[in-house]
N, C-alpha and C positions, 0 to 999 in steps of 0.2 A: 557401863560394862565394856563396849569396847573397846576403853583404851588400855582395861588389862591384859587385853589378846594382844598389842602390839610387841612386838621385841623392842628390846631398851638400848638404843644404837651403840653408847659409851660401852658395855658390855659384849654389843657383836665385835665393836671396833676393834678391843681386845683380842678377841678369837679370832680375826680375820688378819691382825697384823704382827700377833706376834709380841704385842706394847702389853705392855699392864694399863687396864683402865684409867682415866686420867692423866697417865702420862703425856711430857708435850711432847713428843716422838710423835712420827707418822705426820703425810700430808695430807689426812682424811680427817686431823683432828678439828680445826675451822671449820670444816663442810658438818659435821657428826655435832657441834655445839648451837650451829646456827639450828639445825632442824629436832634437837632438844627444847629449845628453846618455843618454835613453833610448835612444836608438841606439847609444850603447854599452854600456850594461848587457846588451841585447839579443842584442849581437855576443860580450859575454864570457861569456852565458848558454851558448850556443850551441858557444862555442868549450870552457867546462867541460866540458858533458855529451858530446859527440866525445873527451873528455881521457879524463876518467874511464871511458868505453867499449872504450875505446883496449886498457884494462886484462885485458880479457874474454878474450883471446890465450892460450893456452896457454904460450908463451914468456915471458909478463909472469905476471902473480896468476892468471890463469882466473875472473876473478872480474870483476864494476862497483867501480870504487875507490869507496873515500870511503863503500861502501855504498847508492850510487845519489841518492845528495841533490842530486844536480845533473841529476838526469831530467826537470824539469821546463823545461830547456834549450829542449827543441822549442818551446816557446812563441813564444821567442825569433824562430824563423822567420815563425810568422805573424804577428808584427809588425814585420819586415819588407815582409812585402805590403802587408800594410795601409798602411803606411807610404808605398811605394812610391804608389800609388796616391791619395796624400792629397798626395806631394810635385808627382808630376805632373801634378793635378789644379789645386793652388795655384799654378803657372808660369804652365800654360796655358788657365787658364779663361775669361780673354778672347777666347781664339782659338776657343771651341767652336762647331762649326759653320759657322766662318767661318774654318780654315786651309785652304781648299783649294791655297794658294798654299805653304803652310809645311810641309806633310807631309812632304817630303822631307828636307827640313834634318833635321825632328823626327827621322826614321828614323836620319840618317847618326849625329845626336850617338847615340842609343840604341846602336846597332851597335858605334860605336866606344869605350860605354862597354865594352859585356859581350861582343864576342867576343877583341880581343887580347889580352889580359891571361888569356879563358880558354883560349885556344887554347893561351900561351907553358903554364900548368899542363897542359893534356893533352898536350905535348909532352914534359913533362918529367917525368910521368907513365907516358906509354906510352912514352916512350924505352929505360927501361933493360930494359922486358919486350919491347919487339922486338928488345933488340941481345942479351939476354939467349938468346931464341929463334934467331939469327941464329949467335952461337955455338955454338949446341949442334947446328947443322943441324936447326932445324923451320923449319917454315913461320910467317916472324914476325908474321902479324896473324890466324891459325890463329881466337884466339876473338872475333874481327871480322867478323862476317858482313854482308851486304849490306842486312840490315832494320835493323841496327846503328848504321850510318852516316850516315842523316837525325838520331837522335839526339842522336850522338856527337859530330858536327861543327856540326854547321847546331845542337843543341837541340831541335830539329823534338820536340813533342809527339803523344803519341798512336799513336805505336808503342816502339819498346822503350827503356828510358832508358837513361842515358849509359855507354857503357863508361867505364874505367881510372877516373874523376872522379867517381866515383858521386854527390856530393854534387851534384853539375851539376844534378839533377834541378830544383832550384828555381830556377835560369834557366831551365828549359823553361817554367814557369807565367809569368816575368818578361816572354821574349822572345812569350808569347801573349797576355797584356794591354799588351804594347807594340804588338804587331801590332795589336788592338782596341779603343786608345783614337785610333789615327786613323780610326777611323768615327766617334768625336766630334767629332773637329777637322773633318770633313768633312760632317759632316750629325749638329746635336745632337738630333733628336729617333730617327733610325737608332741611333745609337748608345745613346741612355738604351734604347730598344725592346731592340736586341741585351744589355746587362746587364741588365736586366729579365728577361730570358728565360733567361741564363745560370744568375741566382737561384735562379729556379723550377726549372731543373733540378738543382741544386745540394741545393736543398731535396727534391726529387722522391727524388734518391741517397739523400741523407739518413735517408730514409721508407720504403727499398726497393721504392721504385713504380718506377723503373728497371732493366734487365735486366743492363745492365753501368756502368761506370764512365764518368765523363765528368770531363774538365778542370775 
């Protein structure tokens, strides 16, 4: 799931210079191929290590296939973020501090990247356990409870992660530096202050100077 929350650079590349996609115009087009490229190494790291895990099931081997040589898959995720954040950063780095006019647009494309697409999988997800529940006479969203549901739907960070999608959880991180880089677009030096501080707590966790967990 997270790699459908990334932006797809050959299309930012487009709206950032002016090219038509694929065109060989522009000196961003080498840098914007090489890290497609890694972006999909990234995606079939990721998509391994979930393979080979898959395996661990008592109905399959009981075991990590392959011997676990594909564990190093997680990686995979963090560069994603990273990623993410270098692509939306390269879009809109002219508008920093000076979109107070664009926020909105900026939100709609974000929104309409990462929720239909994850909504249609948690539907098709949680469908066959509610109709499943629904047959058997229980109660069909029984392990749904109401702290669940800021998660599960909205992504909402910070209380419990996603039911049925488990993987969803790395949209919760996507949809909270989407929500936090319009404090850039809206006030650049608010915004470097707010990551700057996010850092230091980051690092704080890190050092166990923190009592509990932070985003």
């Amino acid at each position: 799931m997270a790699s459908n929350a990334i932006p797809h650079p050959t299309a930012h590349a487009a709206s950032a210079t002016g090219s038509p996609a694929g065109s060989p115009a522009g000196s961003h087009a080498p840098r914007l191929a090489a890290i497609e490229a890694a972006r999909a190494l990234a995606a079939l790291a990721v998509v391994l290590m979930h393979t080979t895990h898959l395996m661990r099931v008592e109905h399959f081997t009981g075991h990590v296939a392959l011997g676990g040589v594909f564990d190093f898959g997680y990686v995979g995720v963090d560069f994603f973020f990273v990623l993410s954040g270098f692509i939306i950063t390269f879009v809109h780095h002219a508008e920093l501090g000076r979109g107070a006019a664009r926020w909105p647009g900026y939100l709609w494309k974000r929104f309409v990247r990462v929720f239909p697409i994850y909504w249609v999988v948690l539907a098709m997800t949680a469908g066959p356990s509610i109709l499943s529940r629904l047959l058997a006479g229980r109660t069909p969203v029984s392990e749904l409870g109401g702290d669940d549901i800021p998660g599960t739907l909205l992504l909402w960070i910070g209380g419990h992660p996603p039911e049925y999608v488990g993987v969803a959880w790395s949209l919760q991180y996507e949809v909270l530096f989407y929500l936090s880089f319009c404090v850039l677009l809206l006030h650049l030096r608010g915004g470097l202050a707010l990551y700057g501080l996010w850092a230091v707590l980051v690092l704080a966790q890190a050092f166990g100077a923190l009592p509990g967990p932070c985003p």
